[in-house]
N, C-alpha and C positions, 0 to 999 in steps of 0.2 A: 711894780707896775711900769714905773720910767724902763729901766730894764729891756722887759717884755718888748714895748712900743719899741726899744732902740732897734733890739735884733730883728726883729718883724720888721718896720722900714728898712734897715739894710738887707733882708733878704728880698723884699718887693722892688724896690732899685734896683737891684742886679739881675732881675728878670725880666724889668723896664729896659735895661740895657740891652740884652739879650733879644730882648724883641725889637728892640731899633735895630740893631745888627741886620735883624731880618726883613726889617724896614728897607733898609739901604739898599738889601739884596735884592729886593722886587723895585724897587724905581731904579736901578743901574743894571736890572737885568742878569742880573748872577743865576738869578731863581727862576722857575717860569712853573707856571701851573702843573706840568705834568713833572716836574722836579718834585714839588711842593706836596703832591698826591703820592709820588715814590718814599719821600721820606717818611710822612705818614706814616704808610706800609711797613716799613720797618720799625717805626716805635711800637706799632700795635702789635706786630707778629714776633718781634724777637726783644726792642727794649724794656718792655714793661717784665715780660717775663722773668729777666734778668737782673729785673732790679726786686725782683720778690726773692728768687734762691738767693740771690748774696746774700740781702737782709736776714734769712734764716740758717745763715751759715755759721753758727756760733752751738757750741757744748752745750747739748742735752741735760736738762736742768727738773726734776717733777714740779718744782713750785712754779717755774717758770712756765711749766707746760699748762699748768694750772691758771696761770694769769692769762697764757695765751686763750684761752677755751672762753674765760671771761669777755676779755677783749675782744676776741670773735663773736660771741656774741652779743656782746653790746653793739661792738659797729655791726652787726646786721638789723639789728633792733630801729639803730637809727636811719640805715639806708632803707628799710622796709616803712617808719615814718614819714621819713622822706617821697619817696612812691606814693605814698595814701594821700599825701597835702598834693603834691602837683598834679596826681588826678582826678581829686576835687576841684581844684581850681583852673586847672588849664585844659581839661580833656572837650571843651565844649568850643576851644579856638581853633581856627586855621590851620587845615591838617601839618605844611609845611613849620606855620613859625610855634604853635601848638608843639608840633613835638619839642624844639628847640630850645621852649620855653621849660617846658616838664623835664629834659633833662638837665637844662641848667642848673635845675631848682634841687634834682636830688643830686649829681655827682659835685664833687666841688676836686678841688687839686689837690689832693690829700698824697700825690707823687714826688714832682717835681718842688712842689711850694711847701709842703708841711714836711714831708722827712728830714732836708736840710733844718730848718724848722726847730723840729722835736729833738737833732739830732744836737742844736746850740743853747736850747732852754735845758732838755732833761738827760745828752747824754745816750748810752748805747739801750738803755730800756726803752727810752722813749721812740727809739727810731724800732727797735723788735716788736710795741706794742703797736707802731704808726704800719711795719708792715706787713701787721695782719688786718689795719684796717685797710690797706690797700689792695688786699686780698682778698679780702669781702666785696669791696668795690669792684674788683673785675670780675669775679662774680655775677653784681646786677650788671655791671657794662655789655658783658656779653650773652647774657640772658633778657632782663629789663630793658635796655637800651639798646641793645643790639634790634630785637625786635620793632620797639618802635620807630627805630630809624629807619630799618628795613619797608618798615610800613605793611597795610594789607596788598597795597595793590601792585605789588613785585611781586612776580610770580615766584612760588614756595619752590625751593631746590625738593628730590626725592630726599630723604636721611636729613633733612633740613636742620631737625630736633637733636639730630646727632650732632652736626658740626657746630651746633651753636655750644653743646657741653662740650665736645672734644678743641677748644678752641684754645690759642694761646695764652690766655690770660689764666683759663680757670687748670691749663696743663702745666704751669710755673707755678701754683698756686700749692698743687698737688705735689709736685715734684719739691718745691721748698718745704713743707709740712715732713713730709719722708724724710728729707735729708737732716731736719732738724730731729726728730723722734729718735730717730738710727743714730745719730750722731755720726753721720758720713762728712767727711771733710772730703771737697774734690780736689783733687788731684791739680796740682798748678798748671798741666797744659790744658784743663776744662776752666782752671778757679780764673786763669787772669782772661782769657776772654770774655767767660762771664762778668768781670768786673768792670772791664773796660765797656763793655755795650748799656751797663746799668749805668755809667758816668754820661753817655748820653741825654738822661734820662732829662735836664735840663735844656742844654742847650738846642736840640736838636725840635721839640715842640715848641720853643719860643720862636723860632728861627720861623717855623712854619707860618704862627700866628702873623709875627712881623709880616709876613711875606701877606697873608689875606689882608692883613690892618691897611697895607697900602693902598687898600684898590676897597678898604671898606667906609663902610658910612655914620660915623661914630652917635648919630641922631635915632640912629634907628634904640640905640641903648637910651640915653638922654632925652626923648620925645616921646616914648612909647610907654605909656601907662604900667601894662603888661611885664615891660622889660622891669621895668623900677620895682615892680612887686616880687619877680623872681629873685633881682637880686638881694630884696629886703628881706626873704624867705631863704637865700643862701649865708648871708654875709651876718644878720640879725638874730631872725625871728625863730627859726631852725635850731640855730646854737645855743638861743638862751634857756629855749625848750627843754633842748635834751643838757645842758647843764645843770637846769633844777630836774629834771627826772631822774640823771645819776646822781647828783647830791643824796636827794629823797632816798634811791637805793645803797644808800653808802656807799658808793664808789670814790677813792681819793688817792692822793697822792698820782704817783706819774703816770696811773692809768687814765685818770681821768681828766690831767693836762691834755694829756695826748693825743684822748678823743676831742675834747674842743679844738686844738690844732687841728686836725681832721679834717672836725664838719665845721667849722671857722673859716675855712680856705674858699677864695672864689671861685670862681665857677671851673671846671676843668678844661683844661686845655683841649683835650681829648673831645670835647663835645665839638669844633673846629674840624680837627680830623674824620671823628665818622659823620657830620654835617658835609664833608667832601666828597669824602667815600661811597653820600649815598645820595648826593645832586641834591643838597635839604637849603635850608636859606642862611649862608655857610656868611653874609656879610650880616645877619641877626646873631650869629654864633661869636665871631669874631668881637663884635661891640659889645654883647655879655662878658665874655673873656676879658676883653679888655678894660672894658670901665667897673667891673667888678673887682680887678686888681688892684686898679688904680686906690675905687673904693674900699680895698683891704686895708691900705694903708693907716687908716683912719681905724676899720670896725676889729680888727684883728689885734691890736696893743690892747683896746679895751676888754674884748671880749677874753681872751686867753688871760690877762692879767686876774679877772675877775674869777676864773678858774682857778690860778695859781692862789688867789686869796683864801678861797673856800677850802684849796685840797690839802 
């Protein structure tokens, strides 16, 4: 348990820092709003992507194909839980901080914050089993979330239905699944690009965050009823759910560390990004983000410990 708590505050720290970075960058002007909105752009369209094929860049395995299939769907299990609770509870709030709050509640940072994560508690299964949960996740990002953020009242593109499947997250998702089944190893003037753009996958959304944090209003997370229950529904109440619901199913060992890292992790970053992306209330977005981190600190040694105990 001590353990657990060490490495988990030392990865929350260093994200803290990373976001002050991006602090500094928006009050000395390094950064500016349409900087902020380009780099986005890039973590949605080509980093995430690329941190999925790496992750499934490793020798074709049946059992492991097997665990994977598990894993998949289990974290679909829980992000389709997840969906059910926040539109019971939030689908009756204010369409702008409503959405915000609902997707607070189902994605959490199962990216940047848990793969590091799973990859210093359990090692190289644990980051293979974290990134099929991250693959599920873009998934609903770009289906579930994507939609809601879009909202009804943006007018529908024709083929709308199309580009929301054909989209980067869920085309890396496909494309890493292949290259693991086949067992294709790419080729080093594809593999180190691919690698280098996945090591973004930290600094480059904190930078972002830092950069909203400046200019955000940290009461809007700490005064708002609402907020406190989303993040007590991501950081708590969510985790300890589906840790006795996989207990109950026998799930153990690293898979089912893995998945509490997961859906243990605060709110995602990424809810900031498409809150920009789609003019939403992007300083509600930022204060979730941010003081749910913060709040990791504390819920994340206990809750994952408490995993490691049971599995």
């Amino acid at each position: 348990m001590l353990s657990s708590f060490l490495t988990v505050g030392e990865q929350v720290l260093v994200l803290f820092v990373l976001l002050f970075i991006g602090f500094l960058c928006a009050k000395t002007k390094l950064i500016n709003e349409a900087g902020s909105k380009s780099m986005a752009n890039v973590v949605l369209y080509f980093v995430t992507p690329c941190v999925i094929i790496s992750a499934f860049q490793r020798e074709f395995d049946v059992t492991m194909l097997i665990k994977l299939l598990v894993s998949a769907l289990c974290s679909a299990g829980i992000l389709f839980f997840s969906v059910l609770v926040a539109q019971i509870l939030f689908s009756k709030r204010e369409e702008n901080s409503g959405v915000i709050l609902k997707f607070a509640t189902v994605f959490s940072n199962c990216g940047y914050m848990s793969l590091p994560l799973q990859q210093a508690v359990l090692g190289d299964d644990g980051v293979f089993y974290g990134a099929t949960f991250v693959a599920m996740f873009n998934l609903f990002v770009w289906t579930y979330g994507f939609i809601i953020m879009r909202g009804k009242s943006e007018k529908k593109e024709k083929g709308a239905a199309l580009k929301i499947l054909l989209n980067p997250g869920i085309i890396g998702t496909v494309i890493g699944v292949v290259l693991f089944v086949c067992s294709i190893e790419l080729p080093s003037i594809v593999a180190q690009p691919v690698t280098y753009l996945a090591a973004l996958n930290s600094p480059v959304p904190m930078l972002i965050i830092g950069f909203y944090l400046a200019n955000a209003n940290l009461k809007k997370a700490f005064t708002n009823g609402w907020a406190y229950l989303a993040m007590a529904l991501r950081l708590i109440i969510i985790p300890l759910v589906v840790l006795g619901v996989l207990w109950v199913c026998n799930i153990r060992g690293s898979l089912l560390v893995s998945l509490i890292i997961a859906t243990a992790s605060p709110v995602a970053a990424i809810t900031t990004m498409m809150s920009a992306k789609f003019d939403r209330d992007t300083e509600l977005s930022v204060s979730l983000v941010s003081a749910s981190t913060l709040l990791s600190l504390l819920t994340m040694p206990l809750v994952v410990g408490l995993a490691q105990y049971l599995s």
